[in-house]
C-alpha positions, -999 to +999 in steps of 0.1 A: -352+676+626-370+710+625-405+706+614-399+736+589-370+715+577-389+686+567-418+703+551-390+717+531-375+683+522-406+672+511-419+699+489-384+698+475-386+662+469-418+668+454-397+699+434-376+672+418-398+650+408-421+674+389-388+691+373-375+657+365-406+644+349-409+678+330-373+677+316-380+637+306-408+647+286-394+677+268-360+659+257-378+626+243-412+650+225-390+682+220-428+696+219-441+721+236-473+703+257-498+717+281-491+687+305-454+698+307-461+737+311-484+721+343-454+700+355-425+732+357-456+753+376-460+728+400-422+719+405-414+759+407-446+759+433-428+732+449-393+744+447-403+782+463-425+767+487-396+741+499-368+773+498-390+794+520-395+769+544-359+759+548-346+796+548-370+799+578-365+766+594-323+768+585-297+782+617-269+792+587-271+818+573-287+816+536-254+830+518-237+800+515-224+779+488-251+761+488-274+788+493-261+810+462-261+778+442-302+772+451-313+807+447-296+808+408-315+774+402-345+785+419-338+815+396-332+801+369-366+773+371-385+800+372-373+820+341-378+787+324-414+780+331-424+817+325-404+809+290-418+783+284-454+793+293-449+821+273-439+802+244-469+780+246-493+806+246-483+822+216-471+791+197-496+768+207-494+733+218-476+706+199-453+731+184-414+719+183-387+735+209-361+755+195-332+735+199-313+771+221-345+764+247-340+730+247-301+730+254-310+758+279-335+735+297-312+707+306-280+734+317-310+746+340-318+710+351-283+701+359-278+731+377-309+728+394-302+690+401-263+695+416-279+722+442-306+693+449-281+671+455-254+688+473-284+700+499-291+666+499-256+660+511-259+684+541-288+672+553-272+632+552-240+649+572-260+666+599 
């Protein structure tokens, strides 16, 4: 496997498991916490970090289906955390989600998670 490759599938590994982690935690406090704010920066750190690898490492062409589909999560992470970031820092900590933010949050997830796992796929079939 390319080295560039498998950087990528770890960082995004490491992506997923900060986003997952992050989503957990805002569903079951529905508050906005510091320690959650920390985990979408690291798993959008993660997640660019990984996509840049792999579009350098990748022989396709990054206008695929699965490319379109992990650019508009990638996208779409990001607009979350500077959200919720922003949120934060004028709210405060241990102030409630709105209930739009928190519906948002998981339609992001999902998205972000079938592009994780459809890549996933690809790399199993080659």
């Amino acid at each position: 496997m390319e080295p560039r490759i498998l950087a990528g599938t770890v960082f995004i590994t490491l992506a997923m498991i900060a986003f997952s982690v992050a989503v957990y935690k805002e569903r079951k406090k529905r508050l906005l916490t510091n320690l959650i704010a920390r985990l979408l920066m690291a798993g959008t750190v993660f997640d660019v970090t990984a996509t840049t690898l792999m579009s350098l490492g990748a022989k396709s062409s990054p206008f695929t289906l699965h490319g379109i589909l992990g650019y508009t999560g990638m996208g779409a992470m990001v607009l979350i955390t500077i959200f919720y970031w922003k949120t934060l820092s004028v709210s405060g900590p241990n102030q409630p989600v709105s209930q739009r933010f928190h519906t948002a949050m998981g339609y992001v997830y999902l998205l972000w998670m079938v592009t994780f796992i459809t890549g996933a796929m690809i790399g199993i079939s080659r």
